[in-house]
Structure formats: structure tokens, C-alpha cells
C-alpha positions as CSV (number, residue, x, y, z in Angstrom):
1,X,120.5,53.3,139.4
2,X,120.0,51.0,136.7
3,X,122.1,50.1,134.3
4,X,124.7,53.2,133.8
5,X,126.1,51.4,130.7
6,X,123.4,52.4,128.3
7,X,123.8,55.6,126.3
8,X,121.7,58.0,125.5
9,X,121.5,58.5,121.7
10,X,122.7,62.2,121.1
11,X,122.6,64.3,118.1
12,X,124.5,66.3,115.7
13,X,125.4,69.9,116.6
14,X,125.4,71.8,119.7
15,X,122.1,71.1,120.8
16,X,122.7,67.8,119.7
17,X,123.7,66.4,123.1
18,X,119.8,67.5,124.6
19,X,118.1,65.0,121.7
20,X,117.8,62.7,124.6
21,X,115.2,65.4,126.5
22,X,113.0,65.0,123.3
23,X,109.3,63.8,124.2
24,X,106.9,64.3,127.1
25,X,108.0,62.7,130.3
26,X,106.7,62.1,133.5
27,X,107.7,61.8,137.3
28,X,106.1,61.7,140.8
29,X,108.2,62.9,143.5
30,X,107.7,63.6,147.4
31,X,108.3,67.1,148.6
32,X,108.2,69.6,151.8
33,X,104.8,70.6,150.0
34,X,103.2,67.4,150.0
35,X,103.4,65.0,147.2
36,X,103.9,66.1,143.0
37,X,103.5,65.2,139.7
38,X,105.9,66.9,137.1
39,X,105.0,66.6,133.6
40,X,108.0,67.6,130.9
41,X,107.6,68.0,127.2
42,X,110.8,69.2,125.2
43,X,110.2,69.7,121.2
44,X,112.6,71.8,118.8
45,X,110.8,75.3,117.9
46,X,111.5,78.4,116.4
47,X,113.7,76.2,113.0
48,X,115.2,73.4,115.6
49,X,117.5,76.5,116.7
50,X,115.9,76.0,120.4
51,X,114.3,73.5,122.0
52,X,111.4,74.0,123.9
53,X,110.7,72.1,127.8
54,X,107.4,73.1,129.3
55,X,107.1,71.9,132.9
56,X,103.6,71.3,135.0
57,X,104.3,70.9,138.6
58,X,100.8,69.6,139.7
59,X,100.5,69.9,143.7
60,X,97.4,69.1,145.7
61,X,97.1,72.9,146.5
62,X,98.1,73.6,142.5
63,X,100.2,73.7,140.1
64,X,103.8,75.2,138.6
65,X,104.5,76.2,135.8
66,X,107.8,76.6,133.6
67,X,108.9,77.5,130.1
68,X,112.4,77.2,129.4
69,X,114.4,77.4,126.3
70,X,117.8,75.6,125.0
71,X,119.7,77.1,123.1
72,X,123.1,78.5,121.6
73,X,123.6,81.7,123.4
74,X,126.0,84.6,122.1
75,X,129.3,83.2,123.4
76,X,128.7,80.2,121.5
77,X,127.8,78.1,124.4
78,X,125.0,76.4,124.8
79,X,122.8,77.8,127.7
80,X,119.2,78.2,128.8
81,X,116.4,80.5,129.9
82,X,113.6,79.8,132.4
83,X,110.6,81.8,132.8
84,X,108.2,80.1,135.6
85,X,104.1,80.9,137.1
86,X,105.5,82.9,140.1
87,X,107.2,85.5,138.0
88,X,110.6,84.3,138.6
89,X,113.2,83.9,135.4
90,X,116.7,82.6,135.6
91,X,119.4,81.7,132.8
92,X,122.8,79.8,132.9
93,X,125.7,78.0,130.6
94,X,126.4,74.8,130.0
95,X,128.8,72.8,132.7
96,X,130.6,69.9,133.4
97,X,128.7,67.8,135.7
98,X,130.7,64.2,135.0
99,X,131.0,63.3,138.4
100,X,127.2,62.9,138.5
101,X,127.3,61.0,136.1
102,X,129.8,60.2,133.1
103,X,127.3,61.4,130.2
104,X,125.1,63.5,132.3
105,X,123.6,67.0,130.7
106,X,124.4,69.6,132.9
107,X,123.3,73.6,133.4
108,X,124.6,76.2,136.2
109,X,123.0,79.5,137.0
110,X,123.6,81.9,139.2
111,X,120.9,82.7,141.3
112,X,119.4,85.0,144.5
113,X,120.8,82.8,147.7
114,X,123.8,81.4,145.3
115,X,125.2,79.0,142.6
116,X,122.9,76.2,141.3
117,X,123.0,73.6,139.0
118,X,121.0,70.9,137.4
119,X,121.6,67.8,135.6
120,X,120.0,65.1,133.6
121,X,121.0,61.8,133.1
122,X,120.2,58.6,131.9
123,X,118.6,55.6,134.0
124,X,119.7,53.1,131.6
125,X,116.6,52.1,130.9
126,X,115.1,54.8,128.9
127,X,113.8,57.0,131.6
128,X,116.5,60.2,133.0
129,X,117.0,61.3,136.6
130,X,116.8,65.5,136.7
131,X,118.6,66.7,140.1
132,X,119.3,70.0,141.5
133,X,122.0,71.3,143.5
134,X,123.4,74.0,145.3
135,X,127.0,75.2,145.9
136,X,127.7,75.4,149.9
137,X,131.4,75.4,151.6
138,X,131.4,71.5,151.3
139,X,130.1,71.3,147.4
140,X,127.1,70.5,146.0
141,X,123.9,70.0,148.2
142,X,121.1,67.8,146.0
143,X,117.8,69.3,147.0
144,X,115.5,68.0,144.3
145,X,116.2,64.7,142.5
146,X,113.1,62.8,139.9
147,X,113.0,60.1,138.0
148,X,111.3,60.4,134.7
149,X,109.9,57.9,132.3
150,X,108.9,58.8,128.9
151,X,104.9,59.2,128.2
152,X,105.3,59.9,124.1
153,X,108.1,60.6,121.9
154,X,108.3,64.1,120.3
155,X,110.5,64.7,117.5
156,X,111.8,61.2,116.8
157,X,111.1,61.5,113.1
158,X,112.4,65.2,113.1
159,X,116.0,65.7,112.2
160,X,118.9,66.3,114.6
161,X,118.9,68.8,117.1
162,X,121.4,71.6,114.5
């Protein structure tokens, strides 16, 4: 990893801590389905009470699609819901995921074969890694990890997340 000392500049409020998601980023990754391109855009909607990531997944065979909202959820916590291309839709809280990495952005979900989680954080040089994990008997198994580097910024001129 790159330099772990630079910080990702967060904003105000709950959502606050996602303003470093803002823009449309890109990543190439190898997979068990052959080489992909991911392409993330996150932009506050609905009054900057969400925020907005649409993800293409671009295979050689096709593409992926997600939609998956941020925001504060009836508890009070911050949480999210997905809704992806093959019908599928998944939601979970916020969680601590320090020992990724000490300001890392982290999600869990409970889903069909068992606890997951995700987590972004920063490469210290303006990009983020985004890694997925599962929960086995020995902890957390990393099945998908991509490095992203920004493409534009969205929402730079907007005010902080609320």
C-alpha cells in the first residue's frame, strides 16, 4: 500500500464519513470470470440525504450492474441497500473494520451462504482499495479486493454530505 498516512478528507454529519466515495472511479481487476473493469460513480441524491454508487462490472461475456444507496437507516445508523442486474438485493449497517485499515469505511450484511462485509479505504494517494470478505471459523476470508483511481470528481463544490 502506499502511503497509509494520508487522510481522506471526510465530511460533516453521518454520511459525512462516505464524502471520500464522491466522483466516478475506476478499477481493473482479474477474476475466476476472466478479466473486469468496474466503473463507480457515487453523487448525493434525493436532498444529500443518500448518496447514490452505481457500479458497471464490464466482463468480456458482459456486464453487472448495481445500484446501491447510503444512507441513515431507522436505528439511526448509517447503512445501505444494494439492488444489482441479476435480481439479487442485499442491505447491512455500518461496522468497525479498523484492523483493515485505521480509517477504513466499513459495511456488513448478512447474506444467503453467511456474514459478509466490505470496506473502503484510502491508498494514500488519492485512489481507495474496496475489499470483500466473508466470515468462516478462522475470520475474515478476502474474496474480492480493487484498487480504484478517480476518473472525475462529483460533488466537490456541493456541500457536505448532512
Amino acid at each position: 500500500m502506499a502511503n497509509s498516512n494520508v487522510q481522506w478528507k471526510k465530511g460533516r454529519g453521518k454520511l459525512g464519513t462516505l464524502k471520500p466515495l464522491l466522483g466516478t472511479w475506476k478499477a481493473s481487476a482479474d477474476t475466476p470470470n476472466g478479466r473486469v473493469q468496474v466503473t463507480r460513480t457515487c453523487i448525493h441524491v434525493l436532498g444529500e440525504k443518500y448518496i447514490q454508487q452505481t457500479s458497471l462490472w464490464e466482463f468480456g461475456k458482459g456486464v453487472y450492474q448495481e445500484i446501491m444507496y447510503f444512507g441513515v437507516r431507522q436505528d439511526g445508523t448509517v447503512g445501505f441497500w444494494s439492488f444489482s442486474s441479476d435480481g439479487k438485493h442485499s442491505e447491512g449497517h455500518a461496522a468497525d473494520v479498523s484492523e483493515i485499515h485505521p480509517e477504513a469505511i466499513g459495511f456488513e450484511a448478512q447474506m444467503p451462504a453467511g456474514l459478509a462485509r466490505m470496506a473502503y479505504f484510502p491508498d494514500g494517494e488519492g485512489g481507495f482499495y474496496w475489499v470483500v470478505e466473508a466470515k468462516n471459523k478462522n475470520g475474515w476470508n478476502r474474496f474480492v479486493n480493487h484498487h480504484y483511481t478517480e476518473l472525475s470528481s462529483v460533488g466537490e463544490s456541493k456541500e457536505p454530505c448532512k
